[in-house]
matplotlib code that plots the C-alpha trace (Angstrom):
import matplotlib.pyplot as plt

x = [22.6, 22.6, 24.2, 23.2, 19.8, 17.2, 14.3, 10.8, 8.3, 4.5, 1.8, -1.9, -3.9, -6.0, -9.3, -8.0, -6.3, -2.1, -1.9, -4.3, -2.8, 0.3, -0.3, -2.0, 1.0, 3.5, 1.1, 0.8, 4.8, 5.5, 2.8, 2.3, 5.8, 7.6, 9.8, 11.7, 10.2, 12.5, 10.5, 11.7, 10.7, 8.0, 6.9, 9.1, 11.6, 10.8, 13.8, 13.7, 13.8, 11.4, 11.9, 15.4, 16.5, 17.6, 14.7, 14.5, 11.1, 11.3, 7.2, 6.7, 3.6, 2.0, -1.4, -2.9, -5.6, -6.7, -9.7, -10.6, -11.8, -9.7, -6.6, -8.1, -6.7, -3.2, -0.3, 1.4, 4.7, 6.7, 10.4, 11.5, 15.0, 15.9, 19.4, 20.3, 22.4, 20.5, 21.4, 18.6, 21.2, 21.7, 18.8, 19.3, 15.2, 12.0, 11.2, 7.2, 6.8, 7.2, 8.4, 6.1, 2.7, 4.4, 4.3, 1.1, -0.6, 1.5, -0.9, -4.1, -2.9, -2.6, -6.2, -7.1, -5.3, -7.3, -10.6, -9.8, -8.8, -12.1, -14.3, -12.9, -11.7, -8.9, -9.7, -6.6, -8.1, -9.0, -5.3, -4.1, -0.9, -2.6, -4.8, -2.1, -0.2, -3.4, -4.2, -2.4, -1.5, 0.6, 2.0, 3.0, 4.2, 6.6, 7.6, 8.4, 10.3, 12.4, 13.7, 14.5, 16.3, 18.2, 18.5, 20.7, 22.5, 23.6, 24.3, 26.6, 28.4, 29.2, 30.7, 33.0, 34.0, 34.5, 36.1, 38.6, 39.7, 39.7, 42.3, 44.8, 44.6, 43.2, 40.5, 37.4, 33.8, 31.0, 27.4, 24.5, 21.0, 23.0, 25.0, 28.6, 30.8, 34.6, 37.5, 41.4, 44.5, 45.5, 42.2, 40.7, 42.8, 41.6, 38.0, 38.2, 39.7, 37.3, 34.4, 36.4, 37.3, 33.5, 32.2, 35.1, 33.9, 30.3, 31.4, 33.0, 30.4, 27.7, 30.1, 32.2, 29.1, 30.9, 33.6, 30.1, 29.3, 32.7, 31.8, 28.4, 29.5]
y = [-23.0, -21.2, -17.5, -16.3, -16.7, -17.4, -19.7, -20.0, -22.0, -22.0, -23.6, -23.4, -25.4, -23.7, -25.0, -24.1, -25.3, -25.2, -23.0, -20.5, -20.5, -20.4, -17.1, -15.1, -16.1, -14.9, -11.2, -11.0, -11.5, -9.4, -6.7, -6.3, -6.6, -6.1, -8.4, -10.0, -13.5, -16.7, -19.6, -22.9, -26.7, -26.9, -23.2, -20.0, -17.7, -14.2, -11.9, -8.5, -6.7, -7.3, -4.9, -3.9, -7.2, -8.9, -12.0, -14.9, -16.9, -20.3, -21.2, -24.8, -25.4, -28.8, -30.4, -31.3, -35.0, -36.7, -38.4, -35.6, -32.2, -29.8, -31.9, -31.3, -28.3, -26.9, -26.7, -23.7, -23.9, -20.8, -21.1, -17.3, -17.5, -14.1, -12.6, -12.4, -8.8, -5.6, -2.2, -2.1, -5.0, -8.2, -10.5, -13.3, -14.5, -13.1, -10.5, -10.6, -13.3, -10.4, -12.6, -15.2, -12.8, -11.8, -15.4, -15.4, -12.5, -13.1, -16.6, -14.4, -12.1, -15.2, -16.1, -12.2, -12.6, -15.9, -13.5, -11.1, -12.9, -14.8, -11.7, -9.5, -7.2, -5.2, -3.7, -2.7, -1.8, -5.1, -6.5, -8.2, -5.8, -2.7, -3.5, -3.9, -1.4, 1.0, -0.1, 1.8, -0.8, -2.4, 1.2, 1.3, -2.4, -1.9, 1.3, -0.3, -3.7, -1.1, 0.3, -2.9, -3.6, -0.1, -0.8, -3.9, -2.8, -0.1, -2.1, -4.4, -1.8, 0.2, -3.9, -3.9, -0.5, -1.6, -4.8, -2.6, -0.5, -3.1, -5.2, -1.5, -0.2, -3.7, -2.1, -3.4, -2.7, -4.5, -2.6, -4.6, -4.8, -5.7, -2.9, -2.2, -5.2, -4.2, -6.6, -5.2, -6.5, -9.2, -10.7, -8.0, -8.2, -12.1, -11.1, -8.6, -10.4, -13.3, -10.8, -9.2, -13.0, -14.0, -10.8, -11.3, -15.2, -14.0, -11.3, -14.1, -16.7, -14.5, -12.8, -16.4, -19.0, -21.4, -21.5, -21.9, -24.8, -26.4, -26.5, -27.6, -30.4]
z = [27.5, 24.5, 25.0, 22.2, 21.5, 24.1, 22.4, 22.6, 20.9, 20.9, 18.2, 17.4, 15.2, 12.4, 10.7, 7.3, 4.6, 4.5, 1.5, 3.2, 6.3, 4.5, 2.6, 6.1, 7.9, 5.2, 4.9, 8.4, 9.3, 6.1, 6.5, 10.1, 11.3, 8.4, 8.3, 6.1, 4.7, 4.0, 2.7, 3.8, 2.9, 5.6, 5.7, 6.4, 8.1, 9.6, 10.7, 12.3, 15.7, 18.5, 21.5, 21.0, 20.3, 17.0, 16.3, 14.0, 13.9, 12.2, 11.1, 10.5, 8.9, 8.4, 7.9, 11.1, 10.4, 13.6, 14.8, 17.2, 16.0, 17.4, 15.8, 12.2, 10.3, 9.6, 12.5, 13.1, 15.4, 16.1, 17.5, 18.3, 18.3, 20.3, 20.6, 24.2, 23.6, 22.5, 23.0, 26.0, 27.5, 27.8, 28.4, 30.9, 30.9, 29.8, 31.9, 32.7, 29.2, 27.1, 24.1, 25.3, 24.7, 21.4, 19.9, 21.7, 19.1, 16.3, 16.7, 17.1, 13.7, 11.8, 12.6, 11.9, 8.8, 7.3, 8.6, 6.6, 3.4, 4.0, 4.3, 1.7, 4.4, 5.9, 9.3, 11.1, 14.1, 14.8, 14.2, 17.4, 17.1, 16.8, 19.7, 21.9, 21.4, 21.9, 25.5, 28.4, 30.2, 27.5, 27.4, 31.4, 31.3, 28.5, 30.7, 33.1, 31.4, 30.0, 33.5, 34.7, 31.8, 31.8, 36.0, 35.1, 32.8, 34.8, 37.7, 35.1, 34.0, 37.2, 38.5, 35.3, 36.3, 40.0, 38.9, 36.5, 39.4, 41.9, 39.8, 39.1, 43.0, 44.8, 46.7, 45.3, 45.8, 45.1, 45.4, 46.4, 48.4, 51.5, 51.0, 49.8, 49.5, 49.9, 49.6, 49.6, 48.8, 46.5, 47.3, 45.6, 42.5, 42.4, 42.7, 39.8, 37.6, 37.8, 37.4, 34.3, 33.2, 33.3, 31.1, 28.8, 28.4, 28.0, 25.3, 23.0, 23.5, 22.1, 19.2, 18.2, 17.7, 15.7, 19.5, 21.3, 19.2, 19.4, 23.6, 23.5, 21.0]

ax = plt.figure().add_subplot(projection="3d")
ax.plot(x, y, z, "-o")
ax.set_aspect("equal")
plt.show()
């Protein structure tokens, strides 16, 4: 498991040539999102932000020949490399596919891009992004993925503080939906410092990544 970024990775297969999806995908990544644009050998890097969290989208762009159809055209894979720790929390899985969707319009402004270089055109309020963010229910489920997120980062921090007391006075207890889990004595102590040990081990796996890549190899 990688603990500091959480991956995904979705492609689509464009009737156009490379270089022209090439250039919509660079605008539209650029443009749209604004952000910033590495070429690589087999197509470019996109970094910025994408709800709270720091992002890194690697594009891989090849020719796509078969003998069927739909196989003719130019690839487009996108591997969203998300950091798991933002300042909305720490993100342990995609919470409703949010970054799943993302990938999912960035695909549909890539193909409104190539449109729009193809009929001379720039009509914003057709641009996949702009849509969304102009319907209410996108408004209400962002709303509501951002309570959750503030909900469990509360509950986090109120265990660390448990877990902090618990190991100084060794009365310590744990809040849940069964209700209020208390553990005394030297007992306690244990179970505190394991909690403390296991955020202190999550801390430096995300901030040391050359130590996480020491374990995994």
């Amino acid at each position: 498991m990688d603990w500091k970024y959480k991956h995904f990775l979705q492609e689509r297969v464009y009737s156009a040539p490379r270089d022209a999806v090439v250039e919509a995908a660079r605008a539209f990544m650029a443009e749209s999102l604004g952000w910033q644009v590495t070429d690589t050998p087999d197509g470019f890097t996109a970094q910025g932000y994408s709800f709270s969290h720091g992002a890194i989208a690697n594009l891989q762009i090849q020719s796509a020949a078969g003998g069927a159809l739909s196989e003719s055209g130019t690839r487009v894979a996108i591997e969203l490399l998300v950091e798991r720790a933002g300042w909305r929390g720490f993100m342990l899985f995609d919470v409703g596919g949010y970054y799943n969707i993302q990938i999912r319009k960035w695909l549909d402004g890539i193909q409104w891009s190539l449109q729009q270089k193809q009929t001379g055109g720039h009509d914003e309020s057709t641009n996949p992004l702009v849509v969304a963010q102009n319907k209410p229910a996108a408004c209400i489920f962002n709303g509501c993925l951002v309570f959750i997120v503030m909900m469990f980062a509360l509950y986090v921090f109120v265990t660390l503080i448990c877990a902090v007391v618990g190991l100084i006075t060794g009365n310590l207890y744990l809040v849940g939906r069964g209700g209020t889990l208390t553990i005394h004595g030297i007992w306690g102590r244990i179970v505190s410092a394991l909690i403390l040990l296991l955020g202190a081990f999550i801390v430096w796996r995300i901030k040391n990544p050359k130590a996480r890549r020491a374990i995994v190899n």
